[in-house]
Residue frames as qw, qx, qy, qz and C-alpha x, y, z in Angstrom:
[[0.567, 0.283, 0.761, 0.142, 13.72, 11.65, -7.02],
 [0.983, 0.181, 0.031, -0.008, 13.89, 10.76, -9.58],
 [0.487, -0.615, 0.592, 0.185, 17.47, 9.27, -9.58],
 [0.876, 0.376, -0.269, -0.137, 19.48, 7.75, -12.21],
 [0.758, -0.452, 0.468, -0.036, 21.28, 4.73, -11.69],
 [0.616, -0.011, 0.738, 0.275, 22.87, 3.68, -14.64],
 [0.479, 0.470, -0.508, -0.540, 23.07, 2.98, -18.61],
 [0.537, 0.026, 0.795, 0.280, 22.16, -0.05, -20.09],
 [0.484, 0.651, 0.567, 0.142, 21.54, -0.37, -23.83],
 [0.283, 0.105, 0.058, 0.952, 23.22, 2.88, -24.42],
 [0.378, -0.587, -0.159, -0.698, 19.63, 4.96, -23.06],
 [0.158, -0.385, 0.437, -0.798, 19.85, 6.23, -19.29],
 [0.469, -0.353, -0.804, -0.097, 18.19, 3.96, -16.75],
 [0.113, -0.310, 0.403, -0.853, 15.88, 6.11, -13.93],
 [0.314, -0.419, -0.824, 0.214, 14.06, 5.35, -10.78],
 [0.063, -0.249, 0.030, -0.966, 11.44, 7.58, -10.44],
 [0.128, 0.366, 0.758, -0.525, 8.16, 8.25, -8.13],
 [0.186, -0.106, -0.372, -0.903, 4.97, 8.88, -10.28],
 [0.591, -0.090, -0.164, -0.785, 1.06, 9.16, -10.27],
 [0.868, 0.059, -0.481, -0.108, 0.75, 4.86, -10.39],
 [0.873, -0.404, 0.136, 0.237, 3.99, 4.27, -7.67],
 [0.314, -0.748, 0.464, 0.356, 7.06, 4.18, -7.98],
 [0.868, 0.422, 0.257, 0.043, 8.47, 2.83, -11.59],
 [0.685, -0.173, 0.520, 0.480, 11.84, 2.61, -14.21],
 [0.623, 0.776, 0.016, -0.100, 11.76, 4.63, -17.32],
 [0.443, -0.222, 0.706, 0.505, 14.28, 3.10, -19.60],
 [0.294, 0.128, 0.701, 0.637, 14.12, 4.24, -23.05],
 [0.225, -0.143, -0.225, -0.937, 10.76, 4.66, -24.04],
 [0.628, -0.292, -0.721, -0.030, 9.49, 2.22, -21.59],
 [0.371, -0.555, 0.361, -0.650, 8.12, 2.76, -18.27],
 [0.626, -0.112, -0.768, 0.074, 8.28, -0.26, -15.66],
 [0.438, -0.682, 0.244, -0.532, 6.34, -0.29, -12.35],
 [0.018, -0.225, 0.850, -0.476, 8.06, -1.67, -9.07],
 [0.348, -0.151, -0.920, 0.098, 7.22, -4.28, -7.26],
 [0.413, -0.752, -0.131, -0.497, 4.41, -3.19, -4.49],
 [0.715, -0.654, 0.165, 0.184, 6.55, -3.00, -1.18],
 [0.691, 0.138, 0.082, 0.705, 10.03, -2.51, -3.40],
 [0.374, -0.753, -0.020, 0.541, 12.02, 0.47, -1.89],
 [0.652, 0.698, 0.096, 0.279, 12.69, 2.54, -5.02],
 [0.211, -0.857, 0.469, -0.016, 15.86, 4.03, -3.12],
 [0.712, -0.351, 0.605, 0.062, 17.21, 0.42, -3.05],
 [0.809, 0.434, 0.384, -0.097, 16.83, -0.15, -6.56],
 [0.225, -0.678, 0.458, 0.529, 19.98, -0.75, -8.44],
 [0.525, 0.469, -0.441, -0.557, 20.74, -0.93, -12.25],
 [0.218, 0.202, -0.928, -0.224, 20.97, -4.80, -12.05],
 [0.223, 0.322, 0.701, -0.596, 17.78, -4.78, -10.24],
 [0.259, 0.698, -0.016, -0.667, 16.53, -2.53, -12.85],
 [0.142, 0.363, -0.841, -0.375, 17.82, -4.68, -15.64],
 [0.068, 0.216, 0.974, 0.004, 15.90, -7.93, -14.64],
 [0.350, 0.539, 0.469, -0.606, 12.30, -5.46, -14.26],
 [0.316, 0.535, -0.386, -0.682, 13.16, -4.18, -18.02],
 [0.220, 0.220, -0.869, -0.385, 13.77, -7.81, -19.79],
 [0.165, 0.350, 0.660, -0.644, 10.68, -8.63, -17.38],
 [0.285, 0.585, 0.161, -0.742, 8.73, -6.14, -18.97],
 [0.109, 0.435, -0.680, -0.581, 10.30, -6.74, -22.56],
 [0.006, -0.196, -0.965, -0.173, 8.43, -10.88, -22.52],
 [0.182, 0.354, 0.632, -0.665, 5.55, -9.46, -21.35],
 [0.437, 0.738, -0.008, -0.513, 4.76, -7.09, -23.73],
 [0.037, -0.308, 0.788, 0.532, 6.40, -9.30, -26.70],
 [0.628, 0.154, -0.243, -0.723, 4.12, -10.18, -29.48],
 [0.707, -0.040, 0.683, -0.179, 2.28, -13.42, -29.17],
 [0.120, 0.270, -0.872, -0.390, 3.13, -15.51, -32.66],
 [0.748, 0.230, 0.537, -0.315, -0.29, -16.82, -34.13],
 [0.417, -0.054, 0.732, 0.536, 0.52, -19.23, -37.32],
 [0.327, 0.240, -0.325, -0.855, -1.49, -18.34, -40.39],
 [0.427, -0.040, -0.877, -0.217, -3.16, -21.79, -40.43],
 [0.193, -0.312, -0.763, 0.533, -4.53, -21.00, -37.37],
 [0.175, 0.297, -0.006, -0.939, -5.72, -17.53, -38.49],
 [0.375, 0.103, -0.640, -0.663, -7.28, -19.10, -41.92],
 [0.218, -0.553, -0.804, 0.008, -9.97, -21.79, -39.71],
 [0.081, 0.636, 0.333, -0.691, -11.45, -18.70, -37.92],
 [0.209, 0.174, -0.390, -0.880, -12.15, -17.14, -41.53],
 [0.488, 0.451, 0.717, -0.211, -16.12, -17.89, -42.59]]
């Protein structure tokens, strides 16, 4: 370990063992495995679905400005 499995996005996709478990650094992202998921087993389309996963997760939440402007006193 760590192992790479792949490109997506043109930036190297690896399964690696760290500090936390076992986890996915893609880009400049790190994604941790499932708990009980066999990071040997873990292939780039596996590895794909954890990233885009990861991607909603961490996407900004979208508050309107009308919403923002009642909270002002």
């Amino acid at each position: 370990m760590p192992k790479t499995i792949g490109d997506y996005e043109n930036n190297e996709v690896v399964v690696s063992n760290g500090r936390f478990g076992p986890y996915i650094r893609f880009d400049k992202m790190f994604v941790s495995l499932e708990k009980g998921e066999d990071p040997m087993s873990v292939d780039l389309e596996r590895a794909i679905q954890l990233i885009e996963t990861k991607r909603k997760l961490d996407a900004p939440v979208a508050v309107s400005y009308t919403h923002l402007r009642a909270h002002e006193t």
